[in-house]
C-alpha positions in Angstrom: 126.9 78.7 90.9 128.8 76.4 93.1 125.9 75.1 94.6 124.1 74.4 91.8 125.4 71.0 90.5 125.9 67.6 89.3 124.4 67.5 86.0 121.7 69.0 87.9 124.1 65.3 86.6 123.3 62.6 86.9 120.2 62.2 85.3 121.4 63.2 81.8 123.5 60.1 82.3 121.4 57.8 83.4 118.8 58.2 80.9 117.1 55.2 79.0 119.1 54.0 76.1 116.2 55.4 73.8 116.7 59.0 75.8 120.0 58.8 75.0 119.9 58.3 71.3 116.3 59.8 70.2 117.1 63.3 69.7 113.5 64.0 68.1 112.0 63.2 71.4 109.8 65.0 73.9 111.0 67.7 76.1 111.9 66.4 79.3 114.0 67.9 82.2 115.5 66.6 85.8 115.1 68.6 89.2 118.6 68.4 91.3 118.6 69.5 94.6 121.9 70.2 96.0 123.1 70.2 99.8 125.9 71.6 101.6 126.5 70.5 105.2 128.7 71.2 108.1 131.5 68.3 108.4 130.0 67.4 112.1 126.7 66.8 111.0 127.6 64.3 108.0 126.8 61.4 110.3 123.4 62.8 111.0 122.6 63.9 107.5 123.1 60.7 105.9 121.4 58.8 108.5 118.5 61.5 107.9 118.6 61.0 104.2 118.4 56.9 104.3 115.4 57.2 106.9 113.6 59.5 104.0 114.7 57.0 102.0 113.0 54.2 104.0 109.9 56.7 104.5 109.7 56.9 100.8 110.2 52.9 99.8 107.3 52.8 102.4 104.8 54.8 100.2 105.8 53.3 97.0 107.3 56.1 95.6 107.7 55.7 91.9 110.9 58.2 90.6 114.4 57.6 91.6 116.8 60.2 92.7 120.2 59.4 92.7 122.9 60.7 94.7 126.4 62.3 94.2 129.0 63.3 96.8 131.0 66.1 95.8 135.0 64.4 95.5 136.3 68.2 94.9 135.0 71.8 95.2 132.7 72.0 98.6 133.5 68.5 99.8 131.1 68.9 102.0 128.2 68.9 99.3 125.5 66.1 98.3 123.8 66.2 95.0 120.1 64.5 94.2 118.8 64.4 90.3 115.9 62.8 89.2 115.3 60.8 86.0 114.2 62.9 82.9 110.5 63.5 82.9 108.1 65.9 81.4 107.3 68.9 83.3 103.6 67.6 83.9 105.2 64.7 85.8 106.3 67.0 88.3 103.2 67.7 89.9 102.1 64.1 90.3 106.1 63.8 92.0 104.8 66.8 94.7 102.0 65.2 95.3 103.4 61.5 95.9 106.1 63.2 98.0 104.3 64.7 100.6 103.3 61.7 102.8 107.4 62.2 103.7 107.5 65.5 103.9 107.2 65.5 107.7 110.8 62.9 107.6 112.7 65.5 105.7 112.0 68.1 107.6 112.8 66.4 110.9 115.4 64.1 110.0 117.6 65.9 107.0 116.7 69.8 106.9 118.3 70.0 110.7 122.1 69.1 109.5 121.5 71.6 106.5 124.0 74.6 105.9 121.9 75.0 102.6 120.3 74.0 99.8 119.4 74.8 96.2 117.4 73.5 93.7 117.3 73.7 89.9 115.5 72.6 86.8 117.6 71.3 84.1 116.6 70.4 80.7 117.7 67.6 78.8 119.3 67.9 75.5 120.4 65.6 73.3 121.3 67.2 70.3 123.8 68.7 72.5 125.2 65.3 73.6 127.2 62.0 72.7 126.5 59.3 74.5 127.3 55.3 73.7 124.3 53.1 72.3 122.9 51.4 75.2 123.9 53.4 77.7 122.2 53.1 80.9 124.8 52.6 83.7 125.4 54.8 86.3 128.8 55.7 86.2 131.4 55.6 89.4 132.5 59.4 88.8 131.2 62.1 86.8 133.3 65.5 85.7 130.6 68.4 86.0 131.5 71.7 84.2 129.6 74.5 84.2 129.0 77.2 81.7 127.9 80.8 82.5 127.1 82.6 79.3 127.4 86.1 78.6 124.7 88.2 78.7 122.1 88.7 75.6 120.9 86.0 73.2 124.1 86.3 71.0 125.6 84.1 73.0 123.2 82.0 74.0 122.6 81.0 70.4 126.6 80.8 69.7 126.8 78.4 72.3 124.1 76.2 71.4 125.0 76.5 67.7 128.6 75.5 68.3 128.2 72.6 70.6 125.6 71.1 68.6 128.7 71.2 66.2 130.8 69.5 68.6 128.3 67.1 69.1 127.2 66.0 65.4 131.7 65.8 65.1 131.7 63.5 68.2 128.8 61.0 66.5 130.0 60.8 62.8 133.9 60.3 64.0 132.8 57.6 66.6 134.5 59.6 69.0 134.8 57.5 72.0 134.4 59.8 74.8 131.0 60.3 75.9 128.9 63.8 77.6 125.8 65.0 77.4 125.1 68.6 78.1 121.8 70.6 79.9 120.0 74.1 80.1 120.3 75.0 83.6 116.8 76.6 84.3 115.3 78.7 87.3 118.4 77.9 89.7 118.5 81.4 91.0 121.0 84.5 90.9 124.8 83.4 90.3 123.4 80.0 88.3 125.2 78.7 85.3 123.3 78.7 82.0 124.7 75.0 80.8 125.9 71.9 82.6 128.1 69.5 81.0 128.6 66.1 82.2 131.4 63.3 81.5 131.5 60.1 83.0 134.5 58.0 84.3 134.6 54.2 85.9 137.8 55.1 87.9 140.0 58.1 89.0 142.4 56.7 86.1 139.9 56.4 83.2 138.8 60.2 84.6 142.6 61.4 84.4 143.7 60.1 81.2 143.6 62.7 78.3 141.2 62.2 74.9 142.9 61.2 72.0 142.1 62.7 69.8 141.4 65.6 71.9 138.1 67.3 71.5 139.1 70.4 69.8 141.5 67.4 67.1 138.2 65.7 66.6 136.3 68.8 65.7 139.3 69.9 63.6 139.0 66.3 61.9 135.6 66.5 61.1 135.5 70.5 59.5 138.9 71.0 58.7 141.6 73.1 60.6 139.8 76.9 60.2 136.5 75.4 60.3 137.5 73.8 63.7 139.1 77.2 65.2 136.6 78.9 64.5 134.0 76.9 66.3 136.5 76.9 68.9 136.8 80.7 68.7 133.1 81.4 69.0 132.3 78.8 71.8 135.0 81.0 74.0 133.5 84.3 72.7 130.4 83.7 74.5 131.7 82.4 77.7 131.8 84.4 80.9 133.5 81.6 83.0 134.1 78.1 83.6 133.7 76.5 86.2 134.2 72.2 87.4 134.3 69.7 89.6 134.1 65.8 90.2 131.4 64.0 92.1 131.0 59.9 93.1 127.9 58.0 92.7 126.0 57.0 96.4 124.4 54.1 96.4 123.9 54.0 99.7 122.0 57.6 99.7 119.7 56.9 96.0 116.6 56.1 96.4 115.6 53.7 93.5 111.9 53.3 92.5 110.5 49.9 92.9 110.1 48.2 89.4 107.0 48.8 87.0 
């Protein structure tokens, strides 16, 4: 589960503004693919990940992945998300990739410890995000959830934090996350992914208020609250977190339609 990270991120933040507030719309889901190195091969790595970069820019490829160092947990971890897409956008994204297939595997997948990849699925009934908001943030909290086992849970959880989420919108709740199915990322994955952004290691510290569980309490009313607190917990097998910064100088940005 460690491995298998950052918001599958950073997508689910940097959606378009109408991703972010359409909750009607189209299915669409982000691939991360996550990297752990050995601290002497940083150097290496990164240079190997700008020259796919450059390999990439060359071809004119068209979908941006951005990048995440892991600040905490594996420090020695990179993280890669694509933009939310439909699934049948995938295959043209294989096929536009392979002209640089040949870079990767000389120039990154040497300095490699591991890697793992993973589907996530976008959800935005899930999620509470600002109107507008299309920034990449400077740091982003990723929590993962591993649910226990049976559909019981899964449909507590998904019942609960749509909850949490409808709470956070008619309150105004000024603290924004979006939350993701993990999909297909192996044995030991989690089965959600939450992400909150922060614009400083101060803005990330600094406690809600109201807190989370006051704004849900707010909105239903105090047993209302508990219980959706309760039943969230129920279905939990454990909790996991860390906090990873944005890379600019390891994203690859698609040249403009």
């Amino acid at each position: 589960m460690k491995n298998v990270t950052a918001w599958l991120a950073l997508a689910l933040l940097c959606g378009t503004a109408a991703q972010a507030q359409d909750k009607t719309a189209p299915v669409t889901v982000m691939r991360d693919y996550t990297d752990v190195v050995a601290p002497a091969d940083q150097q290496a790595y990164e240079a190997g990940v700008k020259n796919f970069n450059q390999c990439l820019r060359q071809h004119g490829f068209k979908y941006t992945w951005t990048a995440w160092v892991h600040e905490t947990g594996d420090t020695y971890t990179y993280s890669y998300t694509s933009d939310p897409i439909p699934w049948s956008s995938f295959d043209d994204m294989d096929a536009a990739g392979k002209a640089c297939d040949a870079v990767l595997r000389s120039s990154i997948n040497p300095h490699l410890k591991s890697e793992t990849s993973a589907f996530l699925q976008v959800m935005p009934e899930l999620s509470h995000v600002p109107k507008g908001a299309d920034a990449t943030p400077k740091l982003i909290e990723v929590t993962f959830f591993m649910l226990k086992p049976g559909h019981e849970a899964f449909d507590t959880f998904l019942t609960n934090t749509k909850k949490i989420a409808a709470a956070a919108e008619k309150s105004n709740w000024p603290y924004y996350f979006r939350i993701g199915q993990v999909i297909d990322a192996g044995d030991g994955a989690p089965s959600f992914v939450l992400i909150s952004p922060s614009n400083s290691w101060a803005e990330l510290g600094k406690d809600p208020d109201p807190s989370v569980w006051k704004m849900v309490e707010n909105v239903y009313g105090k047993a209302d609250g508990l219980a959706i607190r309760k039943a969230i917990n129920d279905a939990l097998k454990d909790v996991t977190s860390h906090v990873d910064s944005y890379s600019a100088d390891l994203t690859y940005t698609a040249p403009a339609k």
